[in-house]
N, CA, C and O of each residue as an XYZ file, in Angstrom:
572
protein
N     -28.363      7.645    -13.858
C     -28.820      6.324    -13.490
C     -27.906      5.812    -12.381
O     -26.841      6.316    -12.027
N     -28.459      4.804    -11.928
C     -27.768      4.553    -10.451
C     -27.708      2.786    -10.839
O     -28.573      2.060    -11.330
N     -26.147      2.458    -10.332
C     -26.374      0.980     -9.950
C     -26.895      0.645     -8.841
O     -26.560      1.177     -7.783
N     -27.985     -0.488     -8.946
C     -28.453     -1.121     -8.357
C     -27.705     -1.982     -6.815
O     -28.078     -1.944     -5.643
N     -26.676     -2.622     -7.392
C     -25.843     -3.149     -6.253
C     -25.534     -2.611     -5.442
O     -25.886     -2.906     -4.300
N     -24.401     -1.158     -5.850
C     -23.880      0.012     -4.747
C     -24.120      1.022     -4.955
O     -23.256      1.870     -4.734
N     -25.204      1.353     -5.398
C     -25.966      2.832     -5.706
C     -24.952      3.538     -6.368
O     -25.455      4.573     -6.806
N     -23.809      3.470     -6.636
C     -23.182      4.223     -7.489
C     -23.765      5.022     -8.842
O     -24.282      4.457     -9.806
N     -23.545      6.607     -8.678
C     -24.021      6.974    -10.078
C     -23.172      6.530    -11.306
O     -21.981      6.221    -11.272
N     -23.952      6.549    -12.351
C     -23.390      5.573    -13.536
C     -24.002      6.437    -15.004
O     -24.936      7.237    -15.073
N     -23.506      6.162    -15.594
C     -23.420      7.207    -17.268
C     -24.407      5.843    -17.818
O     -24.417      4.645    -17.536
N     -25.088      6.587    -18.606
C     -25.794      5.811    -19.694
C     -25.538      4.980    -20.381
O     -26.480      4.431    -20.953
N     -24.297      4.555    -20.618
C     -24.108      4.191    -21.687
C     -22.992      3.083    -21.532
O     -22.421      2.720    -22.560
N     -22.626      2.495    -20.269
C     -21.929      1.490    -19.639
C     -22.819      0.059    -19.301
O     -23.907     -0.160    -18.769
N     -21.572     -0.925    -20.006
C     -22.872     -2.101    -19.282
C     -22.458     -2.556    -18.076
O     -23.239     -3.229    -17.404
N     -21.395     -2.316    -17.690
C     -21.271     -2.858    -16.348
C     -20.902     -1.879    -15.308
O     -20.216     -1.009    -15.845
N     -21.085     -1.615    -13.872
C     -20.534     -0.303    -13.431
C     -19.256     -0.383    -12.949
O     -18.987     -1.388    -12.291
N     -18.318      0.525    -13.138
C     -16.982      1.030    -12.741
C     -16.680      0.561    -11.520
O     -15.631     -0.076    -11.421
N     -17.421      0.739    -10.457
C     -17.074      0.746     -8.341
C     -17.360     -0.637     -8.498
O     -16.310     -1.269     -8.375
N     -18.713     -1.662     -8.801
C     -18.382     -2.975     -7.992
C     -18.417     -3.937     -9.180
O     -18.417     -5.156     -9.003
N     -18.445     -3.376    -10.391
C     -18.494     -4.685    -11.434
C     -19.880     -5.457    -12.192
O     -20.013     -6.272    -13.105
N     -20.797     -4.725    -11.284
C     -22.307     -5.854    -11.622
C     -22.558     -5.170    -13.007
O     -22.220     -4.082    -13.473
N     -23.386     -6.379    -13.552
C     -23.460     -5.888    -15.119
C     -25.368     -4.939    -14.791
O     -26.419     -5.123    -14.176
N     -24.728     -3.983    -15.686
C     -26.703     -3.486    -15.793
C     -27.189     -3.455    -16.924
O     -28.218     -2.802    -17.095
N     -26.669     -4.051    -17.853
C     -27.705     -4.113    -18.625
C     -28.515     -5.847    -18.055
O     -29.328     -6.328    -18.845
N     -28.337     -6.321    -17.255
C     -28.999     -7.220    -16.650
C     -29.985     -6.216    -15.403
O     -31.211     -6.135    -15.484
N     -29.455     -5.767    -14.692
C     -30.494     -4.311    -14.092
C     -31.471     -3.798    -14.682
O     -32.475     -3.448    -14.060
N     -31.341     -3.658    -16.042
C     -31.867     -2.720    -16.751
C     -33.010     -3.482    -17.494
O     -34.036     -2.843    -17.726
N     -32.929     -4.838    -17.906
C     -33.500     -5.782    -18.200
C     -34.259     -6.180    -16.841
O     -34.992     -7.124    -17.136
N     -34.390     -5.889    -15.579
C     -35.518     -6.087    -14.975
C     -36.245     -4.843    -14.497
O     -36.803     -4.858    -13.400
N     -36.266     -3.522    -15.447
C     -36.506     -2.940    -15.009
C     -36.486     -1.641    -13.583
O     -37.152     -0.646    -13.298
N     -35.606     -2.195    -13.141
C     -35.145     -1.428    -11.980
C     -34.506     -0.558    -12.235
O     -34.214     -0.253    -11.078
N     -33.906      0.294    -12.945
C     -33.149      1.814    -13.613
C     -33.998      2.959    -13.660
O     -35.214      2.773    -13.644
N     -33.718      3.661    -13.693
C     -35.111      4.827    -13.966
C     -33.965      5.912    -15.038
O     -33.201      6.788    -14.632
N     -34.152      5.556    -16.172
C     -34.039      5.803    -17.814
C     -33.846      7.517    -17.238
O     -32.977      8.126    -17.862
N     -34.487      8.238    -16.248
C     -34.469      9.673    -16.299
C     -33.664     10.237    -15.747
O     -33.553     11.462    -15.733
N     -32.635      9.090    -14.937
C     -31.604      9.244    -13.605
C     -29.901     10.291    -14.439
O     -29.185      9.528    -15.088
N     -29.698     10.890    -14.421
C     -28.658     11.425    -15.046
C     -27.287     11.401    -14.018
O     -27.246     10.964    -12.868
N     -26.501     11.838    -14.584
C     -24.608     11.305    -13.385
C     -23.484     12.710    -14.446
O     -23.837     13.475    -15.344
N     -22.663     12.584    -14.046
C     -20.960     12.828    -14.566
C     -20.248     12.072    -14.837
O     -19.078     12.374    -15.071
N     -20.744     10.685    -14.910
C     -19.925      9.828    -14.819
C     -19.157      9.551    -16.463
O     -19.952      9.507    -17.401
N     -18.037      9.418    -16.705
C     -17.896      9.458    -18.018
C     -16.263      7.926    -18.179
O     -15.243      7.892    -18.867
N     -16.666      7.276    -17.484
C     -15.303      6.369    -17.962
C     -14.914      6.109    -19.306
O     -15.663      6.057    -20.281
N     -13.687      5.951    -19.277
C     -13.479      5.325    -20.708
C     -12.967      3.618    -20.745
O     -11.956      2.981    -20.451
N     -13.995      3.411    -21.156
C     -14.184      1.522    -20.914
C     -13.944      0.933    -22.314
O     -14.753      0.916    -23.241
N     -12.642      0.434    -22.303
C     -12.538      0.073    -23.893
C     -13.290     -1.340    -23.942
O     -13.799     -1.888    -24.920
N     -13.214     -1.798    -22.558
C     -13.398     -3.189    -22.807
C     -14.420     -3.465    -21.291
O     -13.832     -3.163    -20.252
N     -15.288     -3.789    -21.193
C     -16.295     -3.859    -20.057
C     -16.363     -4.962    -19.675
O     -17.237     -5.212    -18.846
N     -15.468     -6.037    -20.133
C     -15.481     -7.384    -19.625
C     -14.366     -7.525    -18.315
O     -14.532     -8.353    -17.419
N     -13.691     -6.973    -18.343
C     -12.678     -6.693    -17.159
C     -12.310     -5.558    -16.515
O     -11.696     -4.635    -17.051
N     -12.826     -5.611    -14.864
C     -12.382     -4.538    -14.227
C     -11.388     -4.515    -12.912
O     -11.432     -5.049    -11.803
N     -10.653     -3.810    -13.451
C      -9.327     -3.846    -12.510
C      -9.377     -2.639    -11.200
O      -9.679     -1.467    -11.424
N      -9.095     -3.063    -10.090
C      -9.084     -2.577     -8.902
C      -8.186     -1.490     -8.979
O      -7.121     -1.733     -9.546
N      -8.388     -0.171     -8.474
C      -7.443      0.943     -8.515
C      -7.827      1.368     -7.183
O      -8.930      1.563     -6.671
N      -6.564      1.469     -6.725
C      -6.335      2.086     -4.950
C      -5.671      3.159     -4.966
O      -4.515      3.312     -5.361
N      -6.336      3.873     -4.567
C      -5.320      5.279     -3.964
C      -5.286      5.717     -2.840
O      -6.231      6.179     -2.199
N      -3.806      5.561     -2.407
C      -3.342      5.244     -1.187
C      -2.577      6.656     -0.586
O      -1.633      7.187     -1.172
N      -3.142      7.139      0.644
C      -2.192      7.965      1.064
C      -1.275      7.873      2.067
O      -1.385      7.010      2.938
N      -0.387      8.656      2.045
C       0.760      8.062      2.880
C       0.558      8.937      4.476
O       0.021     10.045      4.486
N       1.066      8.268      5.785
C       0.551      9.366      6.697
C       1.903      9.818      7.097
O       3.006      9.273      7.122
N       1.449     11.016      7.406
C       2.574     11.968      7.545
C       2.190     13.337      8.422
O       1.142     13.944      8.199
N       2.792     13.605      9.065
C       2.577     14.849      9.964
C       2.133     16.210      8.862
O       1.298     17.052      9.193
N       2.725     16.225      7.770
C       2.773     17.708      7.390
C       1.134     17.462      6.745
O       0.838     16.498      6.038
N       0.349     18.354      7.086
C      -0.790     17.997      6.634
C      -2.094     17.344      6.565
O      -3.053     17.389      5.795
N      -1.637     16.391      8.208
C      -2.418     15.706      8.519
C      -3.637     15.860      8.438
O      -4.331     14.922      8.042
N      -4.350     17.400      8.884
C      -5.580     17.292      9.018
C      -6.211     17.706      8.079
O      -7.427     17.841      8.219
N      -5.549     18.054      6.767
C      -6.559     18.026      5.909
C      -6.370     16.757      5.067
O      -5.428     15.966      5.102
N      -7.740     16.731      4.116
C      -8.050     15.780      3.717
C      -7.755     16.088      2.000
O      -7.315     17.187      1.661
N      -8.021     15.098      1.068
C      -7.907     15.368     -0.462
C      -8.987     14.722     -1.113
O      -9.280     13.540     -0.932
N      -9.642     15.590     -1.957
C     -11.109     14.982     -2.569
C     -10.618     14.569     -3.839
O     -10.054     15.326     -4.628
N     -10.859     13.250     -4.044
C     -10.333     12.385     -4.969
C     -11.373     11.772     -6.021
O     -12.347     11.036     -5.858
N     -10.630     12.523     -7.505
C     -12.150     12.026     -8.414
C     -11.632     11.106     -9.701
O     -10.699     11.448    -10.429
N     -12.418      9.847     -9.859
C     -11.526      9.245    -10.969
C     -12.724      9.179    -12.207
O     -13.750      8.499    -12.203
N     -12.428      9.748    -12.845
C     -12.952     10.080    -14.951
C     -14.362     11.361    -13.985
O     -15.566     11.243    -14.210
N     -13.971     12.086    -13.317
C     -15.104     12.817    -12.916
C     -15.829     12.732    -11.644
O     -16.388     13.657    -11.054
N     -15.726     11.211    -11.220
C     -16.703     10.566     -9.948
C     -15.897     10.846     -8.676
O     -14.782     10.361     -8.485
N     -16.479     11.598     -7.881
C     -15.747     11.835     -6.843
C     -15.954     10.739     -6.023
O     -17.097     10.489     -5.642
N     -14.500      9.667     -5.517
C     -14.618      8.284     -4.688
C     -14.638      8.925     -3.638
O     -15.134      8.107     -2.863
N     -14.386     10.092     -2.901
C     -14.459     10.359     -1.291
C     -13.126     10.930     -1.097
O     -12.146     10.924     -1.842
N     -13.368     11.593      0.460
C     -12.430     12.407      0.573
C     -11.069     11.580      1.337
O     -11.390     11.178      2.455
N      -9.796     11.289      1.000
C      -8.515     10.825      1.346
C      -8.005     11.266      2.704
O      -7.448     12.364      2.681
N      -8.057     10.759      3.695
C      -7.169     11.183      5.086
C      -5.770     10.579      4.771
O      -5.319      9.815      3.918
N      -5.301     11.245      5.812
C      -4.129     10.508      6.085
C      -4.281      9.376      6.462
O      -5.245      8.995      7.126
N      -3.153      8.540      6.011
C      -2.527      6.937      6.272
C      -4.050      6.082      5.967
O      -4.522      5.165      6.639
N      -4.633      6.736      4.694
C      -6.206      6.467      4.038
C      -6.277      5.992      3.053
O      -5.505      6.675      2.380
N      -6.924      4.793      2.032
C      -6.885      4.911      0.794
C      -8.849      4.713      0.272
O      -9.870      4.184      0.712
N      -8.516      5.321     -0.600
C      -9.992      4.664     -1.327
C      -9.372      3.585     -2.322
O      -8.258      3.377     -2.805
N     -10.930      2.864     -2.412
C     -10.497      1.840     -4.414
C     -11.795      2.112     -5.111
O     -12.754      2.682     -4.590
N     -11.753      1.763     -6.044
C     -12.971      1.452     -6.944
C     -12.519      0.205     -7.895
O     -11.819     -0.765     -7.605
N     -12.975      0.456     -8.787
C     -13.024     -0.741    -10.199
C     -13.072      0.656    -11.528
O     -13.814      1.630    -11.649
N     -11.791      0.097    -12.432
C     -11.531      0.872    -13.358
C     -11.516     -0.236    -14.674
O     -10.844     -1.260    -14.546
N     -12.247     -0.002    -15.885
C     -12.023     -1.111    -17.082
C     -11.032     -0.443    -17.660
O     -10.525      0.635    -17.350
N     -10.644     -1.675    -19.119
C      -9.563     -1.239    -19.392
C      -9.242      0.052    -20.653
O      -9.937      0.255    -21.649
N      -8.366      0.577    -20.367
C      -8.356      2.171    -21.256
C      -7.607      3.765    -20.363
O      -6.937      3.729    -19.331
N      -7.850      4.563    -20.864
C      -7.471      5.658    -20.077
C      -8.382      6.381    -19.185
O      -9.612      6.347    -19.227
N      -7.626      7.053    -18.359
C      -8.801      7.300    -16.866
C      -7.820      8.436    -16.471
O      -6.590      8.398    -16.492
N      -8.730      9.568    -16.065
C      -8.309     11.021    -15.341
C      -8.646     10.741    -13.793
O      -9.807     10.659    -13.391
N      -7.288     10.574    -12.797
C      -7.463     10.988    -11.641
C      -7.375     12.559    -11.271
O      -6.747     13.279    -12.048
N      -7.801     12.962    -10.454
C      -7.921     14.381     -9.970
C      -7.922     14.074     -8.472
O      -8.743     13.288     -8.000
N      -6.856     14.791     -7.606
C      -6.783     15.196     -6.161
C      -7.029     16.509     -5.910
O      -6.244     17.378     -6.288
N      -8.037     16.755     -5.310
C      -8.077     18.350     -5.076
C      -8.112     18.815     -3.772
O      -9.083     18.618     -3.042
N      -7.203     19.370     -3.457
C      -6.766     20.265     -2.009
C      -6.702     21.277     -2.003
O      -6.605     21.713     -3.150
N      -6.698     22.256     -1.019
C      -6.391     23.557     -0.751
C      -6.333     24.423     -1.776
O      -7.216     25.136     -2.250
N      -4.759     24.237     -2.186
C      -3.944     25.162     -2.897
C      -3.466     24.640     -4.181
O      -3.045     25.364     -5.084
N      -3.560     23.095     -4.247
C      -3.092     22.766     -5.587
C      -3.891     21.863     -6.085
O      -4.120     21.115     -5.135
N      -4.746     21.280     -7.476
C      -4.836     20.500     -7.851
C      -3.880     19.411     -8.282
O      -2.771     19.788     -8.660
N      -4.197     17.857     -8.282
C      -3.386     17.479     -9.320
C      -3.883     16.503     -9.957
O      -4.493     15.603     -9.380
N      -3.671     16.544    -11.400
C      -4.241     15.446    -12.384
C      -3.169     14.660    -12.915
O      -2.021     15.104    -12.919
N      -3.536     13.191    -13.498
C      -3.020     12.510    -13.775
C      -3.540     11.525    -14.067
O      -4.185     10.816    -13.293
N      -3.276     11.249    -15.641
C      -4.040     10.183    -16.719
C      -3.185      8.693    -16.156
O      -2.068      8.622    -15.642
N      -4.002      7.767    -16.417
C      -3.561      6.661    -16.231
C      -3.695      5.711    -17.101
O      -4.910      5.766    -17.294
N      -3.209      4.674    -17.925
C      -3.431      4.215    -19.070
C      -3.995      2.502    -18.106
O      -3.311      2.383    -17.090
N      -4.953      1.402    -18.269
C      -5.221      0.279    -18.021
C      -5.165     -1.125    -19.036
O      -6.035     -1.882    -19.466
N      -4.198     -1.079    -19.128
C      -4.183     -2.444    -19.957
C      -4.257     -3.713    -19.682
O      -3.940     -3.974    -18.521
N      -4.529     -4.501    -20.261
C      -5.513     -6.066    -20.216
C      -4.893     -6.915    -19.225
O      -5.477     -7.704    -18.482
N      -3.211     -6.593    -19.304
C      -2.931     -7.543    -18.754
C      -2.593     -6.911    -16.620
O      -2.060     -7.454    -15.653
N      -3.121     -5.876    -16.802
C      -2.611     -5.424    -15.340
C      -3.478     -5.865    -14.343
O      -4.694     -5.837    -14.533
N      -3.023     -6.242    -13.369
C      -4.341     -6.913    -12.038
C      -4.719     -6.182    -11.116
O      -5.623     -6.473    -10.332
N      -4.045     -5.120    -11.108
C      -4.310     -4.066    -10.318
C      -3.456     -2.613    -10.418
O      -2.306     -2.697    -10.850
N      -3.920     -1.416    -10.073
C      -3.550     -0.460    -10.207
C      -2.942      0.548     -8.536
O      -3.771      0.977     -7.733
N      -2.022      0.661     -8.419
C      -1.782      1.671     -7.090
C      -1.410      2.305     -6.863
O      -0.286      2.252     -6.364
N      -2.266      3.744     -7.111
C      -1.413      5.319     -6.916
C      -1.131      5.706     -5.255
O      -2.045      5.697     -4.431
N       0.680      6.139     -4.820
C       0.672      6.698     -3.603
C       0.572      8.369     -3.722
O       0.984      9.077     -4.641
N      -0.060      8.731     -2.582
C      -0.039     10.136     -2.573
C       0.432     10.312     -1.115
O       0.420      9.501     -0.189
N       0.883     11.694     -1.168
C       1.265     12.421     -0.047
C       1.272     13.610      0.135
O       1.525     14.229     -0.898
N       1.037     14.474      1.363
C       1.336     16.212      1.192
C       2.490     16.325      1.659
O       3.224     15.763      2.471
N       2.491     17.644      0.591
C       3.909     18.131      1.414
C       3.662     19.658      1.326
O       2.648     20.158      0.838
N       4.695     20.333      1.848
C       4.398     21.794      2.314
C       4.039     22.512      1.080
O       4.780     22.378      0.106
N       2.948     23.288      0.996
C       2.491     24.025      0.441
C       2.917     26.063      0.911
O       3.389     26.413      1.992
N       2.686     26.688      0.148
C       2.792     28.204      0.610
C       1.819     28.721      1.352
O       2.060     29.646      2.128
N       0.055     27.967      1.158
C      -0.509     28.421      2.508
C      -0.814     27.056      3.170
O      -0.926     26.952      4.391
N      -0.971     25.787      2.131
C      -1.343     24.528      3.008
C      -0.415     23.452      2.472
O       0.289     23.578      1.471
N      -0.485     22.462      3.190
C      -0.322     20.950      2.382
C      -0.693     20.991      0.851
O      -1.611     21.612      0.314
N      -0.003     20.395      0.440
C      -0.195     20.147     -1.218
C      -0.051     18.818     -1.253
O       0.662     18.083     -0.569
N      -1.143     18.479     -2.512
C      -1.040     16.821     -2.456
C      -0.253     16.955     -3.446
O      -0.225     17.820     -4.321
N       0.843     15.423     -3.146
C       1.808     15.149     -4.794
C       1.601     13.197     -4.738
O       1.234     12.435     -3.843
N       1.946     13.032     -5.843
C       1.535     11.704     -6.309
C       3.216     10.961     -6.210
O       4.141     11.427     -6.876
N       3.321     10.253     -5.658
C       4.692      9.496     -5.115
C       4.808      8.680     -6.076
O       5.693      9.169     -6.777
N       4.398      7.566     -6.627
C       4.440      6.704     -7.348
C       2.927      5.884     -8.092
O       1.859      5.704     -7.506
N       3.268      5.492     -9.528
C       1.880      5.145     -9.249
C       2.639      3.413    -10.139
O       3.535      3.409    -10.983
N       1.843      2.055     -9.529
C       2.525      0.652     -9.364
C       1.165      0.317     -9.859
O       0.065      0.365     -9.309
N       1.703     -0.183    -11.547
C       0.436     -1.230    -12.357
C       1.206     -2.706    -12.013
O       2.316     -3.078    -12.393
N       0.181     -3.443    -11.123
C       0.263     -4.608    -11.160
C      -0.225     -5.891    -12.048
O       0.104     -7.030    -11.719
């Protein structure tokens, strides 16, 4: 199923979507969903009344510049990361699997969201790899 607002694919079973916040079971109540639409999407939303902004930010840097890092949060791939690049979405509150995937290394990393945080901000960066850039996660700052 797809939200309506930002076409984002969306799991069945969420009432509000993850990327911009709009509620669907108000979507869904006018009919506009198509019940047959299927996704990957799998957040873990303890609480769907609040969604907190998560940025992932990369840092720019020569080593690595030209490649990029495909960045997926609970499964949803947000787009691919350039240098001195960030994506965001909207994350509710609970635990959430980021995934950076490059070249030569993956990297994962759970993130916990609790009620009282206003925002979330993972830095990333490459650094030398044995055949490429490798992404590594610099810090990650719950606001």
């Amino acid at each position: 199923m797809k939200c309506l607002k930002c076409n984002s694919e969306l799991n069945t079973d969420v009432q509000y979507c993850p990327f911009c916040g709009d509620k669907i079971s108000e979507q869904s109540s006018n009919n506009q969903i198509n019940a047959n639409d299927s996704t990957n999407l799998s957040p873990n939303l303890v609480n769907n009344d609040k969604l907190i902004p998560l940025t992932i930010f990369r840092e720019k840097r020569i080593m690595g510049f030209a490649l990029s890092f495909n960045v997926f949060v609970d499964g949803v791939n947000l787009g691919s990361l350039k240098n001195g690049k960030s994506l965001t979405c909207q994350v509710g509150i609970g635990s959430h699997e980021i995934l950076i995937k490059c070249v030569e290394k993956d990297v994962k990393q759970s993130i916990n969201v609790l009620a009282n945080n206003h925002s979330i901000e993972i830095i990333t960066y490459a650094r030398i790899g044995i055949l490429a850039a490798v992404a590594e996660i610099k810090d990650i700052i719950y606001k």
